[in-house]
VEXDRENTOR-714455 format. One record per residue (C-alpha): y, z, x. Coordinates in nm, 3 decimals, always signed. Layout:
REM residues N
+---------+---------+---------+
|       y |       z |       x |
+---------+---------+---------+
|       Y |       Z |       X |
...
+---------+---------+---------+
REM end
This chain:
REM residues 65
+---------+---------+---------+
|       y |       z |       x |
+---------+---------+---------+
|  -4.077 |  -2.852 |  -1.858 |
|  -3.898 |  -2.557 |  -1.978 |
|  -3.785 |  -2.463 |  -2.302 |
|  -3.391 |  -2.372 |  -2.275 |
|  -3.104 |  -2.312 |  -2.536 |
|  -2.806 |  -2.565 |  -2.576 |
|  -2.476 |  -2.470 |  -2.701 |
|  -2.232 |  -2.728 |  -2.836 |
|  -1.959 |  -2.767 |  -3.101 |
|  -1.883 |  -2.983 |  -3.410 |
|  -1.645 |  -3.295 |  -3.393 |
|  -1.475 |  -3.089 |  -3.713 |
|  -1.518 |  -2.773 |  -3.576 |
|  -1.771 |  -2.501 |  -3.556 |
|  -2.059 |  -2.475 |  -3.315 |
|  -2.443 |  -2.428 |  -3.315 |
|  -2.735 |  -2.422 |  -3.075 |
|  -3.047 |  -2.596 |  -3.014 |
|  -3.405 |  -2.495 |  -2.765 |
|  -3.493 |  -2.856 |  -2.612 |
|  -3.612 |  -2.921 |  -2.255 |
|  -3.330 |  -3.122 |  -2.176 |
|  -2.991 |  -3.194 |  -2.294 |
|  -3.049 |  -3.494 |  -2.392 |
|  -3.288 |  -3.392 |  -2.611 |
|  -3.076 |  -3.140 |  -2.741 |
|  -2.807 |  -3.363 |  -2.850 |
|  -3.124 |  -3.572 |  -2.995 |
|  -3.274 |  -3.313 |  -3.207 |
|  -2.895 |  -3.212 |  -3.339 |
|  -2.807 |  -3.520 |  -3.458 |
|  -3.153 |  -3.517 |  -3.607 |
|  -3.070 |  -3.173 |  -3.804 |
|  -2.745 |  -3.236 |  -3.871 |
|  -2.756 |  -3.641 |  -3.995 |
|  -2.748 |  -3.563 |  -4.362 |
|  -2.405 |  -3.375 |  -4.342 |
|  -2.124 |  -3.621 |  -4.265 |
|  -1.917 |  -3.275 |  -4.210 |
|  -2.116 |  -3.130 |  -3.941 |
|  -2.120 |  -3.418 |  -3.614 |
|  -2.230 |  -3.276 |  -3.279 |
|  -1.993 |  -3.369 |  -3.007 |
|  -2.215 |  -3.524 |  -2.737 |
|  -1.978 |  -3.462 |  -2.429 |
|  -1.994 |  -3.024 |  -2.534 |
|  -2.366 |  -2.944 |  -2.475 |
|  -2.437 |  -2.682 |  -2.196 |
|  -2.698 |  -2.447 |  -2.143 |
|  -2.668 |  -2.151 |  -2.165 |
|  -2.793 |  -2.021 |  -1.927 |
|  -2.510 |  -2.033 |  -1.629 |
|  -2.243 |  -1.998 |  -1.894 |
|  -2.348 |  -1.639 |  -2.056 |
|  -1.985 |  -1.503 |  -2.100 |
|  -1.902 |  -1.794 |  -2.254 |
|  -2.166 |  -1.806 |  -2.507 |
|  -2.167 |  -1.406 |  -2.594 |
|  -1.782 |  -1.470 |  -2.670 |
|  -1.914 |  -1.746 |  -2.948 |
|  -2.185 |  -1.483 |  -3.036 |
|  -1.897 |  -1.239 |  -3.098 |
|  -1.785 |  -1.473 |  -3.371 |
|  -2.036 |  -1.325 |  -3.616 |
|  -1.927 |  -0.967 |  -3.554 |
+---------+---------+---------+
REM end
């Protein structure tokens, strides 16, 4: 399977990404990363890809400019 990037935002606000070759395994390997950090929950029901919603994540990307 194929290597893809995951968008998805923080119960408290915020938003990061994760590569994983499914969602499911994205949401896995966030809640891995971000476990320590009571501040910083991934919201399960946000994950997309992002590939089919590219406007959408550029205007998250635009954040950091």
């Amino acid at each position: 399977m194929e290597r893809q990037e995951y968008f998805y935002y923080f119960e408290n606000g915020g938003w990061n990404s994760e590569f994983a070759t499914s969602i499911e395994e994205a949401r896995q390997k966030a809640e891995e990363r971000w476990a320590h950090l009571d501040s910083l929950t991934p919201a399960p029901k946000t994950f997309k890809p992002v590939k089919g919603n590219e406007a959408h994540y550029r205007s998250l990307l635009n954040m950091f400019y």
